[in-house]
N, C-alpha and C positions, 0 to 999 in steps of 0.2 A: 594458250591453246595447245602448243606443243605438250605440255605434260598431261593434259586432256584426250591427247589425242593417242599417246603410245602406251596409255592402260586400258584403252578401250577396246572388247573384245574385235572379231572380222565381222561379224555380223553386222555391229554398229558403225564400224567404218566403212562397209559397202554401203549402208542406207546414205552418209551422210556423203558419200563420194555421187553417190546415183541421183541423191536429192539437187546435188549442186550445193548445199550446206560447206563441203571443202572440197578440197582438188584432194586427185590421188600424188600431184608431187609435195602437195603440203606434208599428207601421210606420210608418204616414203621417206620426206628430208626429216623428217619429227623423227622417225626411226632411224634413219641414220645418225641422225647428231648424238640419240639416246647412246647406240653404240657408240662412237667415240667418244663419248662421257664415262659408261658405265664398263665396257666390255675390257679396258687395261687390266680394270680388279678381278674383272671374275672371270675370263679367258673365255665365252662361250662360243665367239664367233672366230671363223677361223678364215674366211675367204669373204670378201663383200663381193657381189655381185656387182661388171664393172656397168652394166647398162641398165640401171633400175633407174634413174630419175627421166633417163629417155623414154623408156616403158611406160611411167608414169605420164608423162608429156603425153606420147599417143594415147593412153586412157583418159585422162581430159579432154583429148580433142574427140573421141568416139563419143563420149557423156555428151559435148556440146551439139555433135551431129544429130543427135537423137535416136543414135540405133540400138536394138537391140542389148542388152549388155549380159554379160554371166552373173551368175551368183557372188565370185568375190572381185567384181571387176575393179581393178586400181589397187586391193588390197595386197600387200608386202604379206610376202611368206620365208619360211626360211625352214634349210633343209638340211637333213644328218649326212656327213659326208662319205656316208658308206653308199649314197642314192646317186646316183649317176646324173648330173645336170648339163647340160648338152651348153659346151661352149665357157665351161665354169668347172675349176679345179675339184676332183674328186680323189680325194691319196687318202682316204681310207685309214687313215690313223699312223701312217707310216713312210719310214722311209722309204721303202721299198717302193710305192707309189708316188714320191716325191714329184709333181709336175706332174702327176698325171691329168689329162682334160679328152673329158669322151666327146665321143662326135653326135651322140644321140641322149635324148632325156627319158631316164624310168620313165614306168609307165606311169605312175602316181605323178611324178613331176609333171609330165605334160597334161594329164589333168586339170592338176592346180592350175595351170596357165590354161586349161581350155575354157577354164571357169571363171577367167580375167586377173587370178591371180599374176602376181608380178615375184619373180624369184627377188631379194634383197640380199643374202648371205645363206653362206654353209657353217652348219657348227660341229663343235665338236664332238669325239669318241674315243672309247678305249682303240686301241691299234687292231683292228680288223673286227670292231666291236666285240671282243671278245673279252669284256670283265666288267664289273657292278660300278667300278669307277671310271670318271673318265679320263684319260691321263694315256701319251703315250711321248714316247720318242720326238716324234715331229710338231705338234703342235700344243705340245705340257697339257699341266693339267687344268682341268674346270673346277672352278669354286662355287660353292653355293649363295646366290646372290642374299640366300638371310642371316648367315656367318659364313663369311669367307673362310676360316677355318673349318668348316664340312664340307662333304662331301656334294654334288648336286646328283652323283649316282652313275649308272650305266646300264648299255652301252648308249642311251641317247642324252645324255647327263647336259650335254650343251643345249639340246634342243630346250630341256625342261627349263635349265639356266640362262637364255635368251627370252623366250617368252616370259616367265617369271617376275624378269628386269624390267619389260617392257623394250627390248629389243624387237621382239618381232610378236607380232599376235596369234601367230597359228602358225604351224607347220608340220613337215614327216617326220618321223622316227622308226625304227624297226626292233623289234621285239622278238627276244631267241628264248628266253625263260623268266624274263622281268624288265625287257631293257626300255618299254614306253611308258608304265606303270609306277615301278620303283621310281625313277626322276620327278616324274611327276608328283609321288608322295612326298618325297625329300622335297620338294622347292613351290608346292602350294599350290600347282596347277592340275588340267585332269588331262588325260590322255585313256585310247580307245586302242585296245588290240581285239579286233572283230574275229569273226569264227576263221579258222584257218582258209585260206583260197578265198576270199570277200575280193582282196584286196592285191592285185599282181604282184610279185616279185620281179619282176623284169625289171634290168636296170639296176637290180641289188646285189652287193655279194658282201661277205658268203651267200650264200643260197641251201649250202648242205648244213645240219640236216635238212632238208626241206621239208618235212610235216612238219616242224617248228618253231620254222620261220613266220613271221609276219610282217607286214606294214601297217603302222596308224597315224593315226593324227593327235596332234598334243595342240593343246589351245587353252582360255580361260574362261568357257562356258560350255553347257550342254548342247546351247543351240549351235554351236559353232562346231562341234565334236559330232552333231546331226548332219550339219550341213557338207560338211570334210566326209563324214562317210557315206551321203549321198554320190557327191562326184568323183568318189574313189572306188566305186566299187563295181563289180562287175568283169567278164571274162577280156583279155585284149587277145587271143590268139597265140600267143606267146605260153604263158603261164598253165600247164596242164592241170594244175592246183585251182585253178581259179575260171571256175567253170559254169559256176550258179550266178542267176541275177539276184539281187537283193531284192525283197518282199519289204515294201513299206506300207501296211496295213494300218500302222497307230501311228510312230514316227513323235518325237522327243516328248512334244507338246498333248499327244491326245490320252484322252482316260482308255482303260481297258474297259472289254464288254460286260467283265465281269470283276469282285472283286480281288485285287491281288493279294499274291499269300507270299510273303520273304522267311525264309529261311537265315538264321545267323549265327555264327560260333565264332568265338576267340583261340581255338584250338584244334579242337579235332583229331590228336594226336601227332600233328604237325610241329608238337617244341614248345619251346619258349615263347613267350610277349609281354612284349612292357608292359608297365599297368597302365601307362596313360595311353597307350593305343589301347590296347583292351576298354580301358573307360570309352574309350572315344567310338567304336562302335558299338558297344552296347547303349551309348548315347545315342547313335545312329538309329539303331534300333527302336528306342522311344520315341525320336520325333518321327519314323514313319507309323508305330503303331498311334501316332496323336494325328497324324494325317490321314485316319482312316485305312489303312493298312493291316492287313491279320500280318501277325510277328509270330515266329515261334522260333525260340534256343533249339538248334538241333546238332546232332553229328551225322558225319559220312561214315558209315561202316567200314566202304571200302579203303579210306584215310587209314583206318588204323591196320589194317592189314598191309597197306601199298603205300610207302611212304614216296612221294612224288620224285623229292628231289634224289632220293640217293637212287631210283631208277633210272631218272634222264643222267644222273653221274656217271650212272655205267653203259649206257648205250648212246649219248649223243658224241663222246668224246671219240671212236668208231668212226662213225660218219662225217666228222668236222676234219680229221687227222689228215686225211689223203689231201684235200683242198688245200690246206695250210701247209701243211710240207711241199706242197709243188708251187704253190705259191712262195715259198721263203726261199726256196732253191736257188745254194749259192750266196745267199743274203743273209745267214745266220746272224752275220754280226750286227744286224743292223734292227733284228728282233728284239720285242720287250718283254716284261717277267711274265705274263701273264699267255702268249701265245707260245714261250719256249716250256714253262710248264707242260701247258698240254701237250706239246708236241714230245714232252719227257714222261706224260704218263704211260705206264704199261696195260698196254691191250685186253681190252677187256676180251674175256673166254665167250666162246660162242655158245656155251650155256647159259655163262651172267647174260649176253647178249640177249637171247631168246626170254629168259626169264623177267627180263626189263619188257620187253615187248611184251608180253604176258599179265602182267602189273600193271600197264598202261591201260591191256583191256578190261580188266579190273574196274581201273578208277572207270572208266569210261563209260561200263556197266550200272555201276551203283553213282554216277552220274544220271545218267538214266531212269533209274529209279528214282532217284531224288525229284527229279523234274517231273513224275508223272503226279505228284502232287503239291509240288510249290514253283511262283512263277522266276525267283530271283534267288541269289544267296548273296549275303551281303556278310562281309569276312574283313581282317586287316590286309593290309596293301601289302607293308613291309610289318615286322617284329619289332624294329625299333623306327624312332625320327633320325634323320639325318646324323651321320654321326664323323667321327673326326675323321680327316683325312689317312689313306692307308694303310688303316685298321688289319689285322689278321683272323683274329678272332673276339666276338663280343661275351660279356656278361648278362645274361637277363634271368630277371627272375630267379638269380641266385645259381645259375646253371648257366658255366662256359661252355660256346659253342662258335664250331667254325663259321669264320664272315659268308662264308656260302650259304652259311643258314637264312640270308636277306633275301634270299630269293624261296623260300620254303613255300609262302603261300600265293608265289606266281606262278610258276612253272607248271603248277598241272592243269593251267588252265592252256599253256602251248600245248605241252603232251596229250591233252586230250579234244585242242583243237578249241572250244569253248569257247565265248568274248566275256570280255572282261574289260572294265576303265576301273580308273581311281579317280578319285575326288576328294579334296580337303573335304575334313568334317572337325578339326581342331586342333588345338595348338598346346606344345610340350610347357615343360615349367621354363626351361631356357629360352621358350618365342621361336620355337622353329615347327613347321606345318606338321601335322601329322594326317594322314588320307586313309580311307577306307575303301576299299574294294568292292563292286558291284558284279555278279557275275550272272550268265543266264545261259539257257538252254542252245544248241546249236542252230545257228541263223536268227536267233530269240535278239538280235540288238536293240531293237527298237522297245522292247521290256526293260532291257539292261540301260538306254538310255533315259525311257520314260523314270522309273523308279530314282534312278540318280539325279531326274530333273529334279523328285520331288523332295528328294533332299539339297539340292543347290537351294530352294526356295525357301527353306528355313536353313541352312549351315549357319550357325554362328560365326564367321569366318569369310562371308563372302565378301569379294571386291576388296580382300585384305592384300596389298603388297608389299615389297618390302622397299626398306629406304636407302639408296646407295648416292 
């Protein structure tokens, strides 16, 4: 029952918790034991939560009283320790933070628990999530539970590598240019970066830049990536970003009124891609056009004009610097390569500045256009599958290019605010996931989710995990 019980998505484990079928401490102890079985190898978990089986005890006894329950009542979550968990260690990737424990829960977190969720564990991230892997000073690095020799990614790399394992079934992560998406493609799971402001940042940091910020949910179905950003969404008073209700007109499960039209490319003037990601959405691409679906191969004009990433390169690094320098203050020594870097790069010109800002309206634009005649774009996650640990730069397609390049076809979907998941859709020649990208219009989730359901429902690939 236990192994039964820790691959099973949140959805299923509320039903069977709500039914009386299991208890929520059976749940919870099944995911506990997984970690200490599984989490020595692959580092995902970094703090267990010390009151989750008592948790769970009072969500059985609510189940028995017959009241009322939330959507994930009794179900174990687990959350990126850059989120603020009220009562539970939050140090952020570093020493600098070492012992830190807040007095209050993000606003996402309380959430989760308004919705019967039960915290279980914090996982890992790069030191103030600020790089594609996860790995810092204070709590080493995350492996990827399908070779521990790769990478699980960043900055939510633990999150993706906890659920993955069967650690925990659903949880937060936060997304600055790739950091919900890319892990998720790397270790086989899906995860939701919703339109910018859906989802509060309170309770998070960094927060600067803040248009590029997000919070989402990573888990291992559509429904459960539905249901997470159902009770995550929405204004708290806090967040000036996060000011609109969400519109659930269709919502994971329902048809459109009309039929949909997907957009797709392997390129766009965005670089390099494997071939086997490349096959692997263009495969995407046939089983929606077999599912009744109009497909057309297209490009973004403005792509080849405004290349995403070398814009947010020159303008978010600006915005991040002041936060990170007062934050490190004093504390140099206790910084990792990846946050002393930036803190060593020189300043971008308030021309380049301006000019990135400019570019972003661009993309943004011919975003715009795109959508006034297709309902979805369906694209690669990442360039390549998961790849070796602390890479610098990769090979693809016969063309060397900086490891930054893993983030090329994420990032403008922060810059320009968008949602965006990934979801396996197939697997490399060495057995490790490879994901595709779904994207859609602004506030359009509920498109971005349907379209994805309807490839979850033929993926070659689903319910695939891995063996530790």
């Amino acid at each position: 029952m236990s192994s039964e019980l820790y691959f099973q998505d949140a959805s299923e484990l509320a039903e069977l918790i709500r039914t009386g079928k299991v208890t929520s401490v059976e749940v919870v102890q099944a995911h506990l034991d997984r970690i200490a079985a599984t989490n020595p190898a692959v580092n995902a978990i970094v703090t267990v939560a010390p009151d989750a089986l008592a948790l769970a005890r009072a969500a059985d006894e609510a189940v028995a009283a017959g009241g009322e329950l939330g959507p994930l009542h009794g179900v174990p979550f687990t959350v990126k320790d850059s989120i603020d968990t009220e009562h539970v260690l939050t140090q952020r990737g570093s020493p600098i933070f070492a012992g830190r424990v807040p007095e209050a829960d993000a606003t996402a977190v309380a959430r989760m628990k308004a919705a019967g969720a039960i915290l279980i564990a914090k996982t890992n991230l790069p030191e103030f999530s600020y790089s594609t892997e996860s790995n810092n000073l204070l709590t080493g690095r995350t492996n990827n539970p399908w070779n521990l020799d790769r990478t699980a990614g960043g900055s939510s790399g633990g999150e993706s590598a906890a659920i993955a394992a069967g650690m925990s079934p659903i949880g937060l992560g936060t997304d600055l240019a790739i950091s919900v998406r890319g892990p998720a493609a790397h270790t086989g799971i899906v995860a939701l970066k919703p339109t910018h402001g859906r989802i509060p940042m309170t309770g998070v940091w960094p927060r600067a830049p803040r248009r590029d910020w997000h919070v989402g949910p990573m888990a291992r179905s559509m429904r459960d990536l539905d249901l997470a950003y159902r009770v995550l969404t929405g204004p708290d008073g806090h967040d000036g970003f996060a000011v609109t209700t969400a519109d659930y007109d269709t919502g994971v499960g329902a048809a459109p009124t009309r039929p949909l039209r997907v957009g797709w490319f392997t390129d766009s003037g965005l670089g390099p891609v494997d071939s086997e990601v490349a096959a692997t959405v263009r495969a995407a691409a046939e089983a929606l056009r077999s599912s009744g679906v109009y497909v057309e191969e297209v490009t973004i004009p403005a792509l080849l004009e405004n290349n995403p990433l070398e814009l947010f390169n020159g303008q978010h690094v600006m915005e991040l610097k002041p936060a990170m320098a007062a934050a490190t203050a004093g504390h140099e020594d206790e910084m990792f390569t990846m946050s002393t870097a930036m803190l060593a790069t020189p300043d971008t010109s308030m021309e380049e500045y301006i000019a990135a800002e400019q570019g972003f309206e661009n993309i943004r634009d011919g975003y715009a256009d795109f959508f006034t005649r297709f309902d979805a774009l369906l694209l690669p996650t990442l360039p390549i599958p998961a790849h070796e640990h602390g890479k610098t730069e990769f090979v693809i397609d016969g063309q060397t290019v900086d490891a930054t390049h893993i983030q090329t076809f994420t990032v403008q979907f922060n810059i320009t605010g968008m949602p965006a998941l990934s979801m396996r859709f197939g697997t490399s020649s060495d057995g490790l996931p490879i994901g595709v990208q779904i994207a859609g219009s602004w506030h359009a989730e509920s498109t971005v989710l349907h379209v994805a359901s309807l490839l979850e429902a033929v993926s070659p690939v689903r319910d695939a995990h891995p063996t530790l």
